[in-house]
N, C-alpha and C positions, 0 to 999 in steps of 0.2 A: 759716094756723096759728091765730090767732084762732077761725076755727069749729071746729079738732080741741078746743082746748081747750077751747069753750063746749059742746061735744058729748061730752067726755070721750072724744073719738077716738083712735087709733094712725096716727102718719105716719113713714112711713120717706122722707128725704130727702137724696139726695146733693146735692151743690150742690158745685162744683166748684173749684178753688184761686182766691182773691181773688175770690170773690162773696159776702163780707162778710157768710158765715152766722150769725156772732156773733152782730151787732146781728140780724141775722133770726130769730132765735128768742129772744133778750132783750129787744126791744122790742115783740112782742104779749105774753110772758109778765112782761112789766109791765104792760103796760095791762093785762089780765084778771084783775091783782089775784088773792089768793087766798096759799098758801105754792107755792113753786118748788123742786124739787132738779133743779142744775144738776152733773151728773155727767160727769166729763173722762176720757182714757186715759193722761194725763201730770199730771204734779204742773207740770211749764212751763206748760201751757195751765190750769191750776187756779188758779194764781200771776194770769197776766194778764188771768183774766176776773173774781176778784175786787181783784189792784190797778187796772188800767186800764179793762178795758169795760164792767163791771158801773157803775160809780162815776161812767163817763161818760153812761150810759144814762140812768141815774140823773136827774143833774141837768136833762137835756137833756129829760129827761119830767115833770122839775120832780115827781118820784115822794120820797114820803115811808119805801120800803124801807127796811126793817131790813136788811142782807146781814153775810152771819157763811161763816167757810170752816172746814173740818171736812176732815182731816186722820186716814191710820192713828195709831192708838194708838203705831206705833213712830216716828213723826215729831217726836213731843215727848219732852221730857225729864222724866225719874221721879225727882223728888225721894227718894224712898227709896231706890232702887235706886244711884242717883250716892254716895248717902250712904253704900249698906253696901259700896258698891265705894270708896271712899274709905279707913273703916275697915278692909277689909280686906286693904285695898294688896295686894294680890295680882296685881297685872299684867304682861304680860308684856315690856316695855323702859319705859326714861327717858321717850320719846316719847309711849307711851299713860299714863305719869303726868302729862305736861306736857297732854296735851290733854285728861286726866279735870277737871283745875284749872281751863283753859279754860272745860268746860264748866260745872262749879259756879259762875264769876264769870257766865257767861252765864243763867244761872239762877234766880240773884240780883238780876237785873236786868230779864229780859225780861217781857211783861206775855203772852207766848204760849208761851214756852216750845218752838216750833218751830226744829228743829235747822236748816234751812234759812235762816235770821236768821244763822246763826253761820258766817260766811267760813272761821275758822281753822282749824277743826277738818273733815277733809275727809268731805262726805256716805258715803263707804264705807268711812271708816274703821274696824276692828274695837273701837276702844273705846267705838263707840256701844251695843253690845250691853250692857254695864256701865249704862248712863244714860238707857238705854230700858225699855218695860218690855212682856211680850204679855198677850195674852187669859189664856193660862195662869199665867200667874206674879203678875197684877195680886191685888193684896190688896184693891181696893174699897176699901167705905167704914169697912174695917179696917181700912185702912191710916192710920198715925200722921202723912204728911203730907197726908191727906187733901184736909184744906180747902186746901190751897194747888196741889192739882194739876192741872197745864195741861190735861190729855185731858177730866176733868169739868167744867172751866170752857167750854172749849172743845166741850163735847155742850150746857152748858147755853144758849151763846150761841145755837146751834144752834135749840136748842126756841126760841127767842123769836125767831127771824131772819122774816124773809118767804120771803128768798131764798138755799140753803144750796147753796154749793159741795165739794163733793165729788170723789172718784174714786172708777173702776170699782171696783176693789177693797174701799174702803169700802161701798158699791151693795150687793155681791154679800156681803161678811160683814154685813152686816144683816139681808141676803133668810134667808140660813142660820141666821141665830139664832132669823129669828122663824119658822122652818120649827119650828127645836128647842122651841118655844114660851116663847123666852127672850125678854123685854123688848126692843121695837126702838131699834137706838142711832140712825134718823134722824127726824127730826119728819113726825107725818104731812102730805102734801100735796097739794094740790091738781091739781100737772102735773110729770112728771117728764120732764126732757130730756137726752137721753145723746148728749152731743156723743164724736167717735172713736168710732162706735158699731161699726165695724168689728171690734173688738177684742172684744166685748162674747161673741160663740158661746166662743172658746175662755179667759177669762174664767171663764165661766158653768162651761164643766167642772171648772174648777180647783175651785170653790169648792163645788160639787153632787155632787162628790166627796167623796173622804178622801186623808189622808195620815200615814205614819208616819216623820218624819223620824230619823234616828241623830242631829243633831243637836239636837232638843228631849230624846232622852233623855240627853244630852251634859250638856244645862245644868238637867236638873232631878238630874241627879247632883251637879254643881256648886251648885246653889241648897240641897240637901238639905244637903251639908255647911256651906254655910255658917249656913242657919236653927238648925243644932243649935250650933254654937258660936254663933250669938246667943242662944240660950235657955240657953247655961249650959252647952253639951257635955256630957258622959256619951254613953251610946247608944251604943258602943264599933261595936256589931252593924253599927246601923243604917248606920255613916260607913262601914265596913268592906262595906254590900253594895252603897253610892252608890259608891264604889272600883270596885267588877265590873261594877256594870251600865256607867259610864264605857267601863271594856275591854272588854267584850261590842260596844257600840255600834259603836265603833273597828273591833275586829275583822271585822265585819258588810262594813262599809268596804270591810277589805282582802280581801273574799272574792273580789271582781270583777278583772278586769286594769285594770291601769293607762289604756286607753284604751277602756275602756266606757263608752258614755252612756246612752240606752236599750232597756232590754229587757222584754221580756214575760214575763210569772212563767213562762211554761214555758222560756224560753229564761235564767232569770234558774236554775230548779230545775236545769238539766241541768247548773249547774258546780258541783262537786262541792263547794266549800267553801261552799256557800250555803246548805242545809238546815241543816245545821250549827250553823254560826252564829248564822242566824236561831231556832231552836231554844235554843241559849243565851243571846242577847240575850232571848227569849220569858223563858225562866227567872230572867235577872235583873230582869226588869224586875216581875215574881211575885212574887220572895225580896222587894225592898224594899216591896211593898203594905204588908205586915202590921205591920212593924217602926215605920212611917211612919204610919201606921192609930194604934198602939200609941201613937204623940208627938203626935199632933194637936192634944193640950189645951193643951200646953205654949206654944204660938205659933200665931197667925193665917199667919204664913209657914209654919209646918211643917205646917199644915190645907191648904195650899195645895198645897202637895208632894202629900201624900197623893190629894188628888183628881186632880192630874195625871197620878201614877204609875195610880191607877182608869183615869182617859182613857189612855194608851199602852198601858196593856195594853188595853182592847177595842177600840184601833185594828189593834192586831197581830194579836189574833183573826179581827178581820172581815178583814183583809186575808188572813190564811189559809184563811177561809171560804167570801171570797164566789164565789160561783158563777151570782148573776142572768147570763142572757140580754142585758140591757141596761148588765152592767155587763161594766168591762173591767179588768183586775189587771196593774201592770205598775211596773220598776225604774228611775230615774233616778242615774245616778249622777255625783256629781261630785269634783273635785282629793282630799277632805279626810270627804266625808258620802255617805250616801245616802238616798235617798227611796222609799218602796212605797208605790204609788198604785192607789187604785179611784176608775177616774172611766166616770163614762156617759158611753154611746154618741154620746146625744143629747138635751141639756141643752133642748131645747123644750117639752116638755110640764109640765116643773118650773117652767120660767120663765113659761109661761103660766098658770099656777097662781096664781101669786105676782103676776102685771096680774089675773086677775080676782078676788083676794080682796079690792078695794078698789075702787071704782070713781074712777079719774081720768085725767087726758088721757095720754098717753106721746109723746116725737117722740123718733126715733133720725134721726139725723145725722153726716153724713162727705161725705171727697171720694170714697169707694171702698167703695160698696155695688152698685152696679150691676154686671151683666156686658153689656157692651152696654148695651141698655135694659134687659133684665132685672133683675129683684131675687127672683128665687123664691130663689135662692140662700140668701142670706141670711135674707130671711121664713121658710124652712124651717128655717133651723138653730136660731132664738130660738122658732120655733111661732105666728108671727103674720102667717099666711098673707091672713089675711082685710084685712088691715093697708093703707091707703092708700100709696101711692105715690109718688113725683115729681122727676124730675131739674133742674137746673139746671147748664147748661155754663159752665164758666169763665170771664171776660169778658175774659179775655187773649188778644191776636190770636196765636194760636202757629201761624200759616201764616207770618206775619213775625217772631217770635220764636224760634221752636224748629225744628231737621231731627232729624228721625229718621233714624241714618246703620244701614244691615243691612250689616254687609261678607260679601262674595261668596266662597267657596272655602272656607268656615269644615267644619274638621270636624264629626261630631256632637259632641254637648256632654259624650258617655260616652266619646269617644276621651280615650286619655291625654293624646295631644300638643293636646286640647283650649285649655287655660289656656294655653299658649305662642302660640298662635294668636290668642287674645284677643289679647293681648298687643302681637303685631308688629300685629294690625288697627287697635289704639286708639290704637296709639303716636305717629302721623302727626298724628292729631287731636289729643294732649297738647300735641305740640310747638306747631301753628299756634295754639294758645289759652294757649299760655306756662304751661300750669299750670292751679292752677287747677277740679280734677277731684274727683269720688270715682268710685273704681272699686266696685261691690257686686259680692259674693260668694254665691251659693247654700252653700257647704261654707266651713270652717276650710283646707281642704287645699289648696284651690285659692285662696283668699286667702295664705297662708305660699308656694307657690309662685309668684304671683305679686310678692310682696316680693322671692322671689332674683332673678327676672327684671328687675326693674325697677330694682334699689335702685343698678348701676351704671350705669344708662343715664340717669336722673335727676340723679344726681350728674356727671354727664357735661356734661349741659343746667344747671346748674344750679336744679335743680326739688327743693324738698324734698318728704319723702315722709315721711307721718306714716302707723301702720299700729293698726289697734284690738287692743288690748292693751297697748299701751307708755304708755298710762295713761289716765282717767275719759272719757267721751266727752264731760263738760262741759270738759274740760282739752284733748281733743285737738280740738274745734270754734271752742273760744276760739283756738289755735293758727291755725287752719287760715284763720278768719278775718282773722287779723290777719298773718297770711303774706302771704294775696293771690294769692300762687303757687303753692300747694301740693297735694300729691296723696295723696292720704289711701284708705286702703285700708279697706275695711270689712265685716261681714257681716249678720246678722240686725238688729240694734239702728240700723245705720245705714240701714235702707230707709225709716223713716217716725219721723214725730216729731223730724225735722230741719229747721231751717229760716234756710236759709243767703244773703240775698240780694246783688244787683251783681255785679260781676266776680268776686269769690273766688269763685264757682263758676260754672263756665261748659261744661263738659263732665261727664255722667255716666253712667258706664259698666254696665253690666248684661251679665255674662256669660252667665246663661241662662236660660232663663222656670224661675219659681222653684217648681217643683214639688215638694212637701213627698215626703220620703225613705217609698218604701212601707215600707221595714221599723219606721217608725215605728210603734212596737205601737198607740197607741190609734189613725192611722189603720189599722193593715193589719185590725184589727177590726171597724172603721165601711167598710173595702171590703167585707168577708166579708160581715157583714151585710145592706150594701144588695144586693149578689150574689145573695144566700139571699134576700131581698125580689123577684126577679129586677128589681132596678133597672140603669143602669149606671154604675159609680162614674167611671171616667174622667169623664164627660160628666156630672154630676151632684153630683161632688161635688171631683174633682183638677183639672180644668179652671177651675171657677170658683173654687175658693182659690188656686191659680196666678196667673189673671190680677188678682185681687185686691189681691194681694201685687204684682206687677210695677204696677200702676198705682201703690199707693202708693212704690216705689222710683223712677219715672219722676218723681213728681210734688217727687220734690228739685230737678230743675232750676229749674222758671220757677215763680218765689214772689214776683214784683211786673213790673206793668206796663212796668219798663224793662228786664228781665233780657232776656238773648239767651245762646243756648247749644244744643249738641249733645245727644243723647239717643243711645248707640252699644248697642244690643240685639246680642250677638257668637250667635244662635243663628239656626242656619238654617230651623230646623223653622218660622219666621215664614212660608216660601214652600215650604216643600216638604211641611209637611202640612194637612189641610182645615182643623182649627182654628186655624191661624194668622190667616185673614180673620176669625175674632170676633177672637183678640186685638185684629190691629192696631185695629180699632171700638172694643175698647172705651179704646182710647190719647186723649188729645186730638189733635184735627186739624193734626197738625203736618205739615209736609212732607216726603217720605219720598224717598233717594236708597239707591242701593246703589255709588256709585261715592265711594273715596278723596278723588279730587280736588276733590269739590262738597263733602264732609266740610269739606275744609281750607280750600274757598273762603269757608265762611260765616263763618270771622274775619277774614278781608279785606276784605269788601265791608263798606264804608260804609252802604250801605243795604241790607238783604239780601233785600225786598223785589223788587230787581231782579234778582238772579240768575237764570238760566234756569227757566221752571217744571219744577217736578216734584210728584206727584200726592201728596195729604195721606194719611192713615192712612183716612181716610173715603174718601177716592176707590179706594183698593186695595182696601178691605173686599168 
């Protein structure tokens, strides 16, 4: 790593769970001296590379680094914004009065102003949006608390640091500003290393995109009324069409059914309340420009309005517009908002853009870039084909830690009685491990069915069973952990970025290789495409984010040298179709049984080592 960065080189490097990638990319990008952005896919792992390994690196290299960590804009507290939420008590129970106070004493106090410092008040809670502040709504260095605010202190420490920790997200809204030729919020530097780099392709769309949310025009309705009664009220007009565009936004909402998530503008045009609406959300969001345009002088907040309500409206136009080839147009919709999205295709050639405007080192890093050995996968989707290479396996003996259990008779995974089947296959191996478990989910539907299946048979065993949604996943991990015995149910959020070790988990379940949903518009577009390129998408493009995605779900079990534990894959397609022999390759070499009864023997055996052999995931490949 030392000669990428003295070469100003690109390394892509997987390095596999406990082979101590940390210190191997924090300790040549300290000796190489220069500045460092150290960019994470978790604010957990952001936390612990600047409170623990950064700091231990540090000393231990006897290095004189400056390190400073850099945080979204919505992570700190906005002294104005807590204040005009304060004076205008306007919220909505006791509760969010009791934790806006909270946060003002915490505010008063802290020398970071990072809402993650503050236990009491909980990370999702809805009154942070009162005490935070966005890109859109910030008033700079118009703003009257200026000198004292956490986000500027915290960019300035930034420019002076060596070594800046970040996330992707902050990464990618930087790349985008200074695409717009707006001031970059990170310091320039020498090597940038994007540890979780896995995350980094889709990422990249998000933010190389656009988006018109109903809720930002939610709350510049709300900020609009509030900036004119700071200014003194009158505007009679103006509050009156912050009112409409409000219900316009709403309305937009409920044009979709209740259990829509997403869809593609042609699929989003074909229901009939959707033109409509959007149509009139278009229109209110027009009627308040001019009104807003008209109050500008009056308040640096009401200048602010005015330019936001500019931004939403040409976000709505382009969204009506767009028509590129490489671009894709499509609806998200959720409980309460919705979201109209134009995102590319394929976010590599932007991104390679933005590595050669500058010339410095880059290393992308994870346990799950490879497919097999391969990595074109991935090189292809960031545009850094030419990009060096290199694996490192695990140093965890997972031939005497880990079985890979396939259970036999398994329907396919698109039968109904599918999830029932999981179910009675795992159940054997719940019991012999006392608990204990996550089960993952490909769907919501099939995790909810799984709850009714299991919730009296557990209770039966005495096994508690914790299920995602019945609260924070930092609440139900603390649980789960301090259970010991428990069996926790999960879906997308619980395959990676979990990290659970010993006995509280010792079995984890995977109901079926996680094939992202074709009707997902921006993939079923990026199939079209490569199709029309005559590539082949299965094999190209759904194969390897599948097993991508199942490595990082697999890789919750064994997270330290003394863990032992099951791995239950409930799909048959492992043995009954050709790509099954890459999957199992690209799995760690764990040892692989199709039969119940060696399931259950490996929490018997004392040494499990000794148990009869049976062939690793490498040896069936």
């Amino acid at each position: 790593m030392l000669e990428t960065i003295g070469d100003t080189g690109v390394l892509v490097a997987e390095a596999g769970t406990g082979t101590g990638k940390t210190f191997a990319y924090l300790v040549p990008a300290l000796l190489a001296g220069g500045k460092v952005i150290v960019s994470t896919g978790t604010k957990t792992l952001q936390d612990q590379l600047f409170d623990r390994d950064l700091p231990a690196v540090r000393d231990a290299l006897a290095s004189g680094a400056r390190l400073a960590l850099l945080k979204g804009r919505a992570n700190y507290v906005c002294h104005h914004r807590l204040d005009r939420a304060i004076a205008e008590a306007r919220l909505d129970s006791r509760e969010e009065v009791a934790q806006l106070r909270r946060i003002k004493a915490f505010a008063a106090t802290s020398r970071t102003g990072d809402r993650a410092d503050l236990a009491d008040v909980p990370e999702d809670a809805p009154v942070w949006v009162h005490a935070t502040s966005t890109r859109e709504n910030c008033l700079g260095q118009e703003c009257p608390r200026y000198s004292e605010c956490f986000v500027f202190a915290a960019r300035r420490d930034a420019q002076a640091a060596d070594v800046v920790v970040i996330n992707h997200h902050l990464f990618f809204a930087d790349i985008a500003l200074r695409a717009e030729g707006i001031a970059e919020l990170l310091p320039a530097c020498n090597t940038v290393i994007l540890d979780e780099a896995h995350q980094l392709p889709d990422i990249a769309r998000l933010f190389f995109g656009e988006t018109f949310a109903t809720a930002q025009a939610i709350e510049l309705a709300r900020d609009t009324r509030l900036e004119l009664r700071a200014a003194g009220g009158g505007a009679q007009d103006l509050d009156r069409d912050a009112t409409v565009l409000e219900r316009r936004a709403r309305d937009l909402r409920l044009a979709f059914p209740e259990d829509a998530a997403k869809l593609s503008a042609a699929q989003a045009l074909r229901i009939a309340e959707f033109e409509p609406a959007l149509a009139a959300l278009d229109g209110a969001v027009s009627a308040l420009r001019s009104p807003l345009a008209a109050q500008a002088e009056r308040s640096e907040g009401l200048a602010s309005c005015a330019r936001r309500a500019e931004d939403l409206a040409a976000r709505l136009v382009r969204w009506r517009e767009a028509d590129a080839a490489e671009l894709v147009r499509w609806v998200e919709v959720f409980g309460h908002s919705a979201q109209l999205h134009v995102t590319p295709l394929s976010p590599g050639e932007i991104f390679r853009r933005q590595m050669d405007d500058h010339p410095r080192a880059w290393i992308f890093t994870s346990a799950t870039l490879a497919v097999g050995d391969d990595f074109s996968h991935f090189k292809r989707e960031l545009g850094i084909d030419a990009a060096q290479s290199r694996r490192w396996e695990s140093p965890f003996d997972f031939a005497r830690q880990a079985l890979l259990f396939v259970p036999q008779g398994l329907p396919q995974p698109n039968d109904p009685g599918h999830t029932a089947a999981v179910i009675d296959a795992a159940y054997p191996v719940l019991r012999a491990a006392g608990g204990g478990a996550f089960l993952l989910f490909t769907t919501l539907r099939a995790l909810r069915r799984a709850e009714e299946l299991l919730a009296g048979r557990l209770a039966a065993d005495g096994l508690p069973l914790l299920v995602q949604g019945s609260g924070s996943r930092s609440e139900l991990l603390e649980r789960f952990r301090a259970l010991g015995n428990a069996v926790l149910l999960g879906s997308a959020s619980f395959w990676e970025g979990v990290d659970v070790r010993g006995d509280a988990l010792s079995v984890v379940v995977i109901d079926k290789l996680p094939f992202a949903p074709p009707d997902d518009p921006v993939l079923a577009a990026r199939i079209d495409a490569l199709r029309a390129r005559g590539g082949n998408p299965f094999s190209e493009l759904q194969l390897p984010q599948a097993i991508l995605q199942l490595k990082q779900g697999a890789g919750r079990l064994i997270r330290d040298e003394t863990d032992r534990g099951v791995l239950v894959l409930c799909d048959p397609r492992l043995f009954t179709r050709s790509y099954g022999r890459l999957v199992r390759a690209s799995l760690p070499p764990m040892r692989i049984t199709r039969e119940t009864v060696e399931a259950t023997a490996f929490f018997a055996a004392a040494d499990p080592v000794r148990m009869p052999p049976v062939p690793t995931t490498k040896e069936t490949a």
